[in-house]
N, C-alpha and C positions, 0 to 999 in steps of 0.2 A: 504494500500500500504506500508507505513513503516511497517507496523508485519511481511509482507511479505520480505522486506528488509534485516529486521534483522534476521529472518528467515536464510534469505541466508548466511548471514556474520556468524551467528553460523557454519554455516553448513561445510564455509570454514574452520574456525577454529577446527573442527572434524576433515576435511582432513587433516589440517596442522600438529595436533597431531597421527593421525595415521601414515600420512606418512615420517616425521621426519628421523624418525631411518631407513628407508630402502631406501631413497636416500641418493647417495654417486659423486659417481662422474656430474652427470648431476645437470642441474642448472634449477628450475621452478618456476617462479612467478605464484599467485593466488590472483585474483582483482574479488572480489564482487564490483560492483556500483552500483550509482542511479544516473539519471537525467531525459529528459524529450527529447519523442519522438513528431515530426511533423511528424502524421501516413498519410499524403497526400490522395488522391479521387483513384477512380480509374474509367476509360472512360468506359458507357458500350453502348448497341445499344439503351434503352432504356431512359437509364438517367445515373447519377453520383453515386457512390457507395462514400460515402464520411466519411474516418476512423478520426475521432477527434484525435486532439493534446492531449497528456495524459505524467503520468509519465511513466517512463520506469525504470527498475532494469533487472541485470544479472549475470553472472560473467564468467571471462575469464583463460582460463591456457598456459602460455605462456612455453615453454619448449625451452631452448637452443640452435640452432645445429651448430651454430660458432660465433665465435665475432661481434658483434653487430646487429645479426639475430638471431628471435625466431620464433618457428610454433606455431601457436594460434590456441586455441580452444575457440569457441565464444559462447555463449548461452544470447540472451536478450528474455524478455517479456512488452510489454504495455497493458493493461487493456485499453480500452477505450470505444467508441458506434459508431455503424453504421447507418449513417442516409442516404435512398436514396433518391437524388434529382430528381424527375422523370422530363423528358425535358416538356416545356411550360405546365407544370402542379407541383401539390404540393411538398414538401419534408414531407417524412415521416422517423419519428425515430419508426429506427428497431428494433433492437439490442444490446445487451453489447457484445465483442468480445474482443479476446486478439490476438495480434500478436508475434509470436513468429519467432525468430531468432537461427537457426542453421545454424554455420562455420564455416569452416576448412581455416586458413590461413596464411600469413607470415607480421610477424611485421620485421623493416628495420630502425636501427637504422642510423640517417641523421648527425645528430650535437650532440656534448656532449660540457655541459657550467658548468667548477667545476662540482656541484650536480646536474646540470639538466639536463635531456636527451632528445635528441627531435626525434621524429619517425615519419615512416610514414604507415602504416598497409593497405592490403586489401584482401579480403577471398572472399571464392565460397562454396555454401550453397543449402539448401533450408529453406522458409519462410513458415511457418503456422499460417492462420486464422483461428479462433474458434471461432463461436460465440455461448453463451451460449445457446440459443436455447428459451431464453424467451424472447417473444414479447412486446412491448411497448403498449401502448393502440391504437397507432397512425398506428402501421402496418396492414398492408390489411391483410383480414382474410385467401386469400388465397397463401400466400407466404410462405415457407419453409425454414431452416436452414441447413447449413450441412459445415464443415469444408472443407476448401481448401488449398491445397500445392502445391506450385511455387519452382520452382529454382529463385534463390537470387546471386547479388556477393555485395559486399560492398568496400567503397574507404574511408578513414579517415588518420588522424592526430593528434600529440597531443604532451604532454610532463609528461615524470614522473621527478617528484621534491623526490629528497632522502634525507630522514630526518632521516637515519643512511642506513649501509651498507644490510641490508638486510626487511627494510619498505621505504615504497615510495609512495605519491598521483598522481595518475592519473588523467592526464586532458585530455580529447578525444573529436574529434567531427568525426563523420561519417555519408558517404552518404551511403544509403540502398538503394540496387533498385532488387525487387523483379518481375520477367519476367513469363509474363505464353507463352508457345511455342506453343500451340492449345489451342481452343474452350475450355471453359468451364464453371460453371458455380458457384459463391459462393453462389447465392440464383438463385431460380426460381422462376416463378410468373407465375398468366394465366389469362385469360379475361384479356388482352388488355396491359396488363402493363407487366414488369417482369427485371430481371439481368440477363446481361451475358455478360461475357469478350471474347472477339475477340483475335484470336493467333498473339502471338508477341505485346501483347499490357505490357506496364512498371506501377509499382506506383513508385515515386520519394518519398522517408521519408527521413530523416535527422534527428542526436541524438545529445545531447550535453550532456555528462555524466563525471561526477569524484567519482573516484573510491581509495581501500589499497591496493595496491600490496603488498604480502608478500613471500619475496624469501627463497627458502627453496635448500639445496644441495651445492654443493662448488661453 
């Protein structure tokens, strides 16, 4: 999980040096983080789809378009494991699976204290699970994997701390709530047992992450 981290924070640093010289008049922060996602259950007919609390890394670009509002661009990821809890029967671990976060949104800045800024952000997205596709020993032989995507909107909070005019540490918490609008299904199952999500059913996750914003452009 840290390689993958740092991974990321190189990667900002590429963009930061590429795109340097060709902003000019617009204003963009770039926040690689890390923290730690509460990936919550999710209700199905059958039993509980239940995603483990894991670390989470991502990174956000926040672009400008008036004083003390910026449109976000959101990208997170958690690594975790999917364990179903089948009702008045066993739980069985399933899977390793990553949840991912894409969003389009608007940060609002609320209070400014000398160096610290305080906001409020929230976006509309969609959310993808993935699960790697390799079994536990524990999962029934005849269950299946296959990737699922939801529409997502997200609700948070936070504060960047400026420790000169153009670096700053982010501190964030946000609520995810990832919605499916129909039937479907992250895994199947047969003889007797099986998943499936019901339309209009929600998972509730919550993040707590700190992150480097680095502002680039006037």
């Amino acid at each position: 999980m840290k390689i993958k981290f740092l991974r990321l924070v190189l990667l900002s640093s590429l963009i930061v040096l590429v795109t340097q010289s060709s902003i000019s008049a617009q204003k963009f922060e770039i926040t690689p983080f890390y923290g730690y996602g509460f990936n919550g259950k999710v209700v199905g007919y059958y039993g509980d789809l239940n995603l483990r609390n894991a670390g989470m890394y991502g990174l956000i670009l926040d672009i400008g378009i008036q004083p003390g509002m910026q449109l976000e661009l959101f990208y997170s990821r958690s690594d975790t494991r999917a364990d179903f809890i089948e009702f008045r029967g066993p739980t069985y671990q399933l899977t390793d699976v990553s949840v991912n976060y894409f969003q389009l949104g608007v940060l609002r800045q609320v209070r400014k204290m000398n160096n610290i800024v305080m906001y409020g952000v929230g976006s509309l997205g969609a959310t993808l699970l993935s699960p790697s596709g390799e079994a536990y020993d524990e999962t029934p032989e005849k269950y299946y994997f296959e990737d699922y995507w939801m529409f997502s909107v997200t609700l948070g909070g936070g504060a960047k701390i400026y420790l000169s005019e153009k670096i700053a540490v982010r501190l964030e918490g946000r609520l995810l709530m990832p919605i499916t609008w129909a039937g479907g299904g992250f895994m199947v199952g047969t003889g007797g047992s099986g998943f499936y999500v019901g339309g209009g059913s929600a998972i509730l996750q919550a993040s707590l992450t700190a992150g480097l914003s680095i502002a680039l452009g006037k």
